[in-house]
PyMOL commands that place a pseudoatom at each C-alpha (Angstrom):
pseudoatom trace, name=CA, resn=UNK, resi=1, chain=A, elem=C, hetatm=0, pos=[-22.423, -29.453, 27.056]
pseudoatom trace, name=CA, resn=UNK, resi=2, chain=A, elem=C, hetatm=0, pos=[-21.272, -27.048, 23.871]
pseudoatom trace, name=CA, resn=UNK, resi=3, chain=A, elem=C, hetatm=0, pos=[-19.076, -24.326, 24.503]
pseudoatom trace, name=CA, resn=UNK, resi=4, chain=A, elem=C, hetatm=0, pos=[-21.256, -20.739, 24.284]
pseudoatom trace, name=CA, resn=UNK, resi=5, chain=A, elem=C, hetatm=0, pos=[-19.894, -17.693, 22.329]
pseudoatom trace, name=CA, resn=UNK, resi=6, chain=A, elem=C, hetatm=0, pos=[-19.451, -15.583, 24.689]
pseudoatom trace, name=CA, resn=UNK, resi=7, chain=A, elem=C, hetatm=0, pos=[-18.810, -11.669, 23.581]
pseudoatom trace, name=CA, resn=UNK, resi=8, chain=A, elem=C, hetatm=0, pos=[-15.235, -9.970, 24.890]
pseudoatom trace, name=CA, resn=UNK, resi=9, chain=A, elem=C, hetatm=0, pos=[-14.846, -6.787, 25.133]
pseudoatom trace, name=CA, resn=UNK, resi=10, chain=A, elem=C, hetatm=0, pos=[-11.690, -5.261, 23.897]
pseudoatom trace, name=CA, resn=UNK, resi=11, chain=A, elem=C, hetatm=0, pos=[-9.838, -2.189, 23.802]
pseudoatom trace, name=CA, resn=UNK, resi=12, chain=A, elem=C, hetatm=0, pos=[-8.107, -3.603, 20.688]
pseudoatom trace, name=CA, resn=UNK, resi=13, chain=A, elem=C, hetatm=0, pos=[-9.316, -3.169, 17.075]
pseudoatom trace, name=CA, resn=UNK, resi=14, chain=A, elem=C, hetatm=0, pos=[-8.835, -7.118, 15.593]
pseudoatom trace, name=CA, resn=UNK, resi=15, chain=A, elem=C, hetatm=0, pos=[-9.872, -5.742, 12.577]
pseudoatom trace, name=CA, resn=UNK, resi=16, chain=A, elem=C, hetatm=0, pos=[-7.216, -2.831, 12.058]
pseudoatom trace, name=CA, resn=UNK, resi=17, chain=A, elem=C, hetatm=0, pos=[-4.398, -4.296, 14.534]
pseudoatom trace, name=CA, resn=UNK, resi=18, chain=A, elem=C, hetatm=0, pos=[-2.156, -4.807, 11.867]
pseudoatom trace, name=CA, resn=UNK, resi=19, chain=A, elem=C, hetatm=0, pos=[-2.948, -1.461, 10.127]
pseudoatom trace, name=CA, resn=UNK, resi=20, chain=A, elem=C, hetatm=0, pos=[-0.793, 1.310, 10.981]
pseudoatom trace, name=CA, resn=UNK, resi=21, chain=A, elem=C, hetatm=0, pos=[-0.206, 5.346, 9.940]
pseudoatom trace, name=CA, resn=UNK, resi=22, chain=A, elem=C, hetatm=0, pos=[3.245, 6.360, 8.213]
pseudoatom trace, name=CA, resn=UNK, resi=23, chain=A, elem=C, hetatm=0, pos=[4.756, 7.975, 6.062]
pseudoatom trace, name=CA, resn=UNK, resi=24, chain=A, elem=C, hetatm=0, pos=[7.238, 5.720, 5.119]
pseudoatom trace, name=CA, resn=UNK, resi=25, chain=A, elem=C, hetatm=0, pos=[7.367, 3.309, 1.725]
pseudoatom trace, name=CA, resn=UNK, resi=26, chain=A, elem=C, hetatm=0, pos=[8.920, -0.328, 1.172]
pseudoatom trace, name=CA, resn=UNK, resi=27, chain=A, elem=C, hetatm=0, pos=[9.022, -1.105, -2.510]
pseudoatom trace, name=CA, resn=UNK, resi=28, chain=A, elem=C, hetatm=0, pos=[9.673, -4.302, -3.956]
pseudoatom trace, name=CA, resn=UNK, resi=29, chain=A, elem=C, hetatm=0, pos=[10.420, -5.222, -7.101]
pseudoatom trace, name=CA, resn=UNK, resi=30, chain=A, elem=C, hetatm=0, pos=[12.258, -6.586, -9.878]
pseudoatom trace, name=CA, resn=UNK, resi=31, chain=A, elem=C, hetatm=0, pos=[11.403, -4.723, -12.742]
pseudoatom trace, name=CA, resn=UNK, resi=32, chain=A, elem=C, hetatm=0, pos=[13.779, -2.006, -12.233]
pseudoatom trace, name=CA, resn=UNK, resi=33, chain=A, elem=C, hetatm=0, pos=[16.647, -3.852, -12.847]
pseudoatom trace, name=CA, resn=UNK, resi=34, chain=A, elem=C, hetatm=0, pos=[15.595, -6.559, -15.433]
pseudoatom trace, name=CA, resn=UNK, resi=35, chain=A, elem=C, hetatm=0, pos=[17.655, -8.927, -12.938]
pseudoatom trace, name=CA, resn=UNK, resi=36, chain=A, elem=C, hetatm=0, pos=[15.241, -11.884, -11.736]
pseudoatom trace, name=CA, resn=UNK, resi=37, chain=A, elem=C, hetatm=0, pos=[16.021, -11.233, -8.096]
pseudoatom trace, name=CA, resn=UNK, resi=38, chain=A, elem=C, hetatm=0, pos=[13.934, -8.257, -6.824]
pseudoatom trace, name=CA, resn=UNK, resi=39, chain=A, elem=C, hetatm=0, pos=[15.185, -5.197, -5.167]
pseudoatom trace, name=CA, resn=UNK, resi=40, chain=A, elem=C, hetatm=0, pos=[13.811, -3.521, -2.216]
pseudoatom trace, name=CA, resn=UNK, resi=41, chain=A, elem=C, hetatm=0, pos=[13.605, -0.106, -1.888]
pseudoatom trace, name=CA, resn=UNK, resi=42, chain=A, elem=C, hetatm=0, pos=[12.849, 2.048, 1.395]
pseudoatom trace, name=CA, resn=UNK, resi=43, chain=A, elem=C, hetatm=0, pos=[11.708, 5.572, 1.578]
pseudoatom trace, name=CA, resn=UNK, resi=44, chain=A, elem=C, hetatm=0, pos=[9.789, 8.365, 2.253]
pseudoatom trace, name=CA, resn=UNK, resi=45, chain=A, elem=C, hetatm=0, pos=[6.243, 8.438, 1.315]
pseudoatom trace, name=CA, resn=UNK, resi=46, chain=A, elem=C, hetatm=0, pos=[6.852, 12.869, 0.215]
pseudoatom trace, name=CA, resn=UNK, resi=47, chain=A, elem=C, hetatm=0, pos=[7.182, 13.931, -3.426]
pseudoatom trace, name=CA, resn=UNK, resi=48, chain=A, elem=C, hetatm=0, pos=[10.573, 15.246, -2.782]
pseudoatom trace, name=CA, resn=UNK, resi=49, chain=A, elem=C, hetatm=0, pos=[11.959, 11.398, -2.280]
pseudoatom trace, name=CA, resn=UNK, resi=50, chain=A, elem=C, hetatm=0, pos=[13.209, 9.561, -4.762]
pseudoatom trace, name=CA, resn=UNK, resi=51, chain=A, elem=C, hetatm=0, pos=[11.338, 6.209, -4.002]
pseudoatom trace, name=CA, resn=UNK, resi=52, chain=A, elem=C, hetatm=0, pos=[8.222, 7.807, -4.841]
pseudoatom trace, name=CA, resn=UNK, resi=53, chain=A, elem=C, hetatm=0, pos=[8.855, 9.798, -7.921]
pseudoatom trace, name=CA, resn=UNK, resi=54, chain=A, elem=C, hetatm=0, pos=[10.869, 6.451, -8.934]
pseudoatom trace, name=CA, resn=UNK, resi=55, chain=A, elem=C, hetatm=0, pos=[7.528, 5.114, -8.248]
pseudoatom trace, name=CA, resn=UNK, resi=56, chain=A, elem=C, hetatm=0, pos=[5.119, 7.071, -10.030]
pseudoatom trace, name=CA, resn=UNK, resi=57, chain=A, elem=C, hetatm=0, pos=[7.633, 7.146, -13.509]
pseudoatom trace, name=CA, resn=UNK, resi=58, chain=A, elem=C, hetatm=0, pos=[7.009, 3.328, -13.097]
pseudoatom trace, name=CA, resn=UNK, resi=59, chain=A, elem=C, hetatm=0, pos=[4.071, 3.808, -12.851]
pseudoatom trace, name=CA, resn=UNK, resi=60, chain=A, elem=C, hetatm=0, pos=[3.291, 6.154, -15.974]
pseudoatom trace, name=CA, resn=UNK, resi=61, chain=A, elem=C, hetatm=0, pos=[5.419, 4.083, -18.145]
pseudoatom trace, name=CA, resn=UNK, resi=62, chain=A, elem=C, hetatm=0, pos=[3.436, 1.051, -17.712]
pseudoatom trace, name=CA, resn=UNK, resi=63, chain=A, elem=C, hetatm=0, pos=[0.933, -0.370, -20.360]
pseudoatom trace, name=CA, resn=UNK, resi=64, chain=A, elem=C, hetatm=0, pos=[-1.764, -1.283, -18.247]
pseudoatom trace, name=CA, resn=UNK, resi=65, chain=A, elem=C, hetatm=0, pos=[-1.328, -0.538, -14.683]
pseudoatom trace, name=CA, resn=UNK, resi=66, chain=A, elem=C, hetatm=0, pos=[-3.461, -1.766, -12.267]
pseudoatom trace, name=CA, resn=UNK, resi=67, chain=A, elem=C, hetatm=0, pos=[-4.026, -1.326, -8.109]
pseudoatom trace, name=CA, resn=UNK, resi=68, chain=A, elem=C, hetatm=0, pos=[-4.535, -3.865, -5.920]
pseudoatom trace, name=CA, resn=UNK, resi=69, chain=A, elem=C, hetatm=0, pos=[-5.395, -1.853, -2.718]
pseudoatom trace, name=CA, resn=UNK, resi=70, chain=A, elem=C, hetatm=0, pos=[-5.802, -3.758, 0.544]
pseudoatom trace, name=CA, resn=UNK, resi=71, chain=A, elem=C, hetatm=0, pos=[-6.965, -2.991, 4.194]
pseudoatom trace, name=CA, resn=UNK, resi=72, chain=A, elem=C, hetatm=0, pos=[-4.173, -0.083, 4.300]
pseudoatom trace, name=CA, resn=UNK, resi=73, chain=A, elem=C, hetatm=0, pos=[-6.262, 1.460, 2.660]
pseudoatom trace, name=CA, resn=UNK, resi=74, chain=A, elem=C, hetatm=0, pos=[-8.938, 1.313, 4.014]
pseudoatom trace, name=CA, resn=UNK, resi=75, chain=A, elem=C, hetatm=0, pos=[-8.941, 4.942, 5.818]
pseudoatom trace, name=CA, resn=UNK, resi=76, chain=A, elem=C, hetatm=0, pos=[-8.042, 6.229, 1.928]
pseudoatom trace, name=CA, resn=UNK, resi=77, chain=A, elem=C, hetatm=0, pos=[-10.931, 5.888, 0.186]
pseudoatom trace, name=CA, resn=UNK, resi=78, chain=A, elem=C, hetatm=0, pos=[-11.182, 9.342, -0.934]
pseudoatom trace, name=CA, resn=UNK, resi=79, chain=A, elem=C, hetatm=0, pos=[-7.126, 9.834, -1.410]
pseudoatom trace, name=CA, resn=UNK, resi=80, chain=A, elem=C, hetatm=0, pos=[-6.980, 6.080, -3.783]
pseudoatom trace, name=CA, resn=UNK, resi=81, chain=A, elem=C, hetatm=0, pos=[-9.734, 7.430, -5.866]
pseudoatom trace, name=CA, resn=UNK, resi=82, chain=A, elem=C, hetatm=0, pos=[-7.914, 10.824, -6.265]
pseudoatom trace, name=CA, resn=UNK, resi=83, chain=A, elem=C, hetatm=0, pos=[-4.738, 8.979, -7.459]
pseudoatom trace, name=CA, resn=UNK, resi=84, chain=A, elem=C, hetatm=0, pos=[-6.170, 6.951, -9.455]
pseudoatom trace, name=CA, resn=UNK, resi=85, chain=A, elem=C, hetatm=0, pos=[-7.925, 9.608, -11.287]
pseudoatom trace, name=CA, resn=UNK, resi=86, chain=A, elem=C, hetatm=0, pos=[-5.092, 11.361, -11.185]
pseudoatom trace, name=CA, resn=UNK, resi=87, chain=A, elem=C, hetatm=0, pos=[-2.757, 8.667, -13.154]
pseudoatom trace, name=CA, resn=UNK, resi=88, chain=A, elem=C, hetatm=0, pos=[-5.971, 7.262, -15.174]
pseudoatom trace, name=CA, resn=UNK, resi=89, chain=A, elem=C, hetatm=0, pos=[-6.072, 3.746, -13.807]
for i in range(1, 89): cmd.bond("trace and resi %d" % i, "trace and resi %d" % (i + 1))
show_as sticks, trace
zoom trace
């Protein structure tokens, strides 16, 4: 006969096993430089390190910026509003 679904109960979260808590930040990009081979940056995600003030002076400089948020942040809601207002994107 057909297979049957059959429900499995798991201690894992499918949905969020790929989504983790840090503090760190891995930037890539190449508009830094001008070069056409992008940089990668690695840092801490704390106002007093340079990858994110680098960061947010991209950031403000840009014409149009735009976010593209995905499932990381989906336990953010309230904190990718706040930036957002915050940097009027």
């Amino acid at each position: 006969g057909e297979p049957k679904l059959v429900p499995v109960a798991s201690s894992k979260d499918r949905f969020n096993a790929d989504h983790h808590t840090t503090n760190r930040v891995i930037w890539t990009t190449n508009a830094l430089t001008g070069e056409p081979e992008p940089i990668t940056k690695e840092g801490n995600l704390d106002m007093k390190d340079r990858i994110t003030t680098d960061m947010l002076n991209f950031i403000k400089r840009a014409k149009k910026p735009v976010i593209i948020a995905g499932q990381g942040c989906n336990d953010s809601e309230e904190e990718l509003k706040y930036f957002a207002e915050k940097l009027r994107i």
